[in-house]
N, C-alpha and C positions, 0 to 999 in steps of 0.2 A: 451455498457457501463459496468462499475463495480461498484453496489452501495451494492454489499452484499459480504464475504469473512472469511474463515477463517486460522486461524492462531492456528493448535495445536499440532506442533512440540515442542519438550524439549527444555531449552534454551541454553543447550551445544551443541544440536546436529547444532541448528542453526549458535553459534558460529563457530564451526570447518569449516561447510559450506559456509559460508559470511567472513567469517578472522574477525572477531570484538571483542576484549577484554569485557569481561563481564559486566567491572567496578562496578558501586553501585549496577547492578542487580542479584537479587539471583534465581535461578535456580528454586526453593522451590516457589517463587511467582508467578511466569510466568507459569499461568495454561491455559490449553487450551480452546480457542474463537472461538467458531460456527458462531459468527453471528456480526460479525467485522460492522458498520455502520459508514455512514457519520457524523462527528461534534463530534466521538470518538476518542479515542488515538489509535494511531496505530503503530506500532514496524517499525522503518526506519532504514536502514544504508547509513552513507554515511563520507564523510572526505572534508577535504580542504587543503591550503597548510602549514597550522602552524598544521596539526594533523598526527603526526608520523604512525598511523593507524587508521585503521577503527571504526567509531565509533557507537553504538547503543545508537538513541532517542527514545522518546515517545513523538510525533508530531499529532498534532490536523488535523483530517482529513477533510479535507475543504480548501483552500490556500485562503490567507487574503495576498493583495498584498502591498507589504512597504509603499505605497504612499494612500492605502484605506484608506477612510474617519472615515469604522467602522469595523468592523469584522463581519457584515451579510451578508456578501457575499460568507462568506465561505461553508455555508449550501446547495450553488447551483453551486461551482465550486471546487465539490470534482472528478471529471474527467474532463481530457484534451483534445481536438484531435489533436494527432501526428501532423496528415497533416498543423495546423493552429499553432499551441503552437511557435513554433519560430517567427512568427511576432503578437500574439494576445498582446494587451499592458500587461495585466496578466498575461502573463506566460513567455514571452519571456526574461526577466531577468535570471528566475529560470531557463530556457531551457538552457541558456547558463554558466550559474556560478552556479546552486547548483541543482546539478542532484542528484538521489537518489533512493537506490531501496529498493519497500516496499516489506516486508515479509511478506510468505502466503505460504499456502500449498490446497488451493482449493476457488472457488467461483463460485457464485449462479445466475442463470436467474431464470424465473417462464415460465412455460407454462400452455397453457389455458388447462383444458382437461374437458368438460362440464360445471357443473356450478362452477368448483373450478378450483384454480390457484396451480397447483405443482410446490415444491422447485425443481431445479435439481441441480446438483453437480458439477461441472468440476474439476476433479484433475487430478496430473498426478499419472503413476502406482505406488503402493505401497504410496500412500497420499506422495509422496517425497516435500519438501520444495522446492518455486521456490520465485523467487521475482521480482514485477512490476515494469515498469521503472515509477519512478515518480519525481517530481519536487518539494522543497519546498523554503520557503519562512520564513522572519522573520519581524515582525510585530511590531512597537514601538508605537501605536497611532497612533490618525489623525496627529499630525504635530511632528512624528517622534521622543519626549521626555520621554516616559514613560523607567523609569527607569527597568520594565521588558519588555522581548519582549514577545507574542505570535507567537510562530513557527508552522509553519503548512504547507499541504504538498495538491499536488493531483494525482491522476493519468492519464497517459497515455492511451489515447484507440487508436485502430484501425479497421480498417474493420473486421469485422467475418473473419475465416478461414472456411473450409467446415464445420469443427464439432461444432464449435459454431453459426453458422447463421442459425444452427435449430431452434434456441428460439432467438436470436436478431440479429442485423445485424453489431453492433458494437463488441466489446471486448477489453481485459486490453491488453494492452503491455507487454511480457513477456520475460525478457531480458533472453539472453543465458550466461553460465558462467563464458564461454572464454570472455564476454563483461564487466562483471561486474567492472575491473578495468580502461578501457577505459571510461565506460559512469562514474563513478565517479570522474573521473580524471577534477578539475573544468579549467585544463589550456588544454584540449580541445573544438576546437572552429571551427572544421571545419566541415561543414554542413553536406557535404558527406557521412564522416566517422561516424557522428554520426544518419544519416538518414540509412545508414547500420544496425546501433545495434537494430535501430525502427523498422525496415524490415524482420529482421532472423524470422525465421518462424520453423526453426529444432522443440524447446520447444515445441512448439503449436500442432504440427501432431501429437503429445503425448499423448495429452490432452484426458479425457477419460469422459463420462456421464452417471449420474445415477439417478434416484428420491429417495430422502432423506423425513426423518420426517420435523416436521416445527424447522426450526435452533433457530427461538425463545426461545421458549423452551426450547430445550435442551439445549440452552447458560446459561441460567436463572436457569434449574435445576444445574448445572457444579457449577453456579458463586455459589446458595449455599451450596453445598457440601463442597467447599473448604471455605466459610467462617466458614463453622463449625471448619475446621482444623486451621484456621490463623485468628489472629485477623486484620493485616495487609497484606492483599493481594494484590500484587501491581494493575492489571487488577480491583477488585469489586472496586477501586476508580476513575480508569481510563474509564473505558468502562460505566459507567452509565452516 
């Protein structure tokens, strides 16, 4: 599974990387997230066919499905499994027409090590930005009127590779580069090709582990440091 992540890459480096126009967000606000959680905003990209390029959201991590009664369900379907996401009634809409990949530069299992649970770390070398494949969704209400929607997203897992099934047996989906216009692309529909991009495994042999302090913390020290600097930051409104 992926229930912890973070995300503290600059936000040009990310653009360069992901192809997405900055738009309303400023460089200056997009401070660095240790400790990324479920029912938080998290940094998406993705497109469709009316959007000339790629775009970045801040999408509600949890996926609340168009046709749900309420949006408490988003709190327990903030990951997907690959293997099922194309025929589960929740996710196989979004599997098919609004694929999306989340941004991230590393995330977190726990292992037992006597009477304490240690954070560990998965990144790859040099902390490089990679992004999940994930699915989102957009939310109008129970009977589909509310003049705003609530968009939100979840991610992909799959079976552990050898270096993540030290500490769980699942893990995120982690899409390859050469993939990332394919799986975005919503007028792909064919199974195969895109049960390929769920499969590449290159990314993952990369992956590297370490034990870290408690990401808490230092998310929480970060968030106020930089509120001392901005009175409007965009993540201390987001991420609480």
């Amino acid at each position: 599974m992926c229930g912890r992540f973070t995300l503290r890459t600059p936000l040009p480096v990310l653009a360069e990387q992901f192809l997405f126009d900055l738009g309303p967000h400023k460089p200056a606000d997009f401070t660095p997230r240790y400790n990324i959680a479920p029912t938080q905003a998290v940094a998406v990209v993705r497109t469709s066919p009316t959007m000339a390029k790629r775009q970045l959201a801040m999408l509600h991590w949890g996926l609340v499905p168009s046709w749900a009664k309420d949006s408490k369900s988003a709190a327990k379907m903030f990951n997907a499994r690959c293997e099922t996401a194309a025929e589960k009634p929740s996710f196989r809409e979004a599997f098919s027409r609004r694929r999306c990949l989340i941004l991230a530069d590393g995330f977190y299992e726990w292992k037992k090590e006597g009477p304490h649970k240690v954070p560990h770390l998965f990144e790859l070398p040099g902390s490089q930005p990679f992004a999940f494949a994930g699915l989102w969704e957009s939310w109008r209400g129970p009977d589909r009127s509310s003049p705003t929607s609530l968009e939100s997203c979840t991610i992909l897992t799959t079976t552990a590779n050898e270096i993540c099934s030290e500490l769980h047996e699942r893990m995120p989906v982690i899409v390859e580069p050469s993939d990332y216009a394919p799986w975005l692309d919503p007028s792909l529909t064919d199974s195969s090709r895109i049960a390929e991009i769920i499969h590449s495994t290159d990314a993952c042999q990369e992956l590297t582990l370490h034990p870290v302090g408690d990401p808490a913390k230092l998310d929480r020290e970060l968030k106020e440091a930089a509120a001392a600097k901005s009175d409007t930051p965009l993540f201390d409104s987001l991420a609480n």
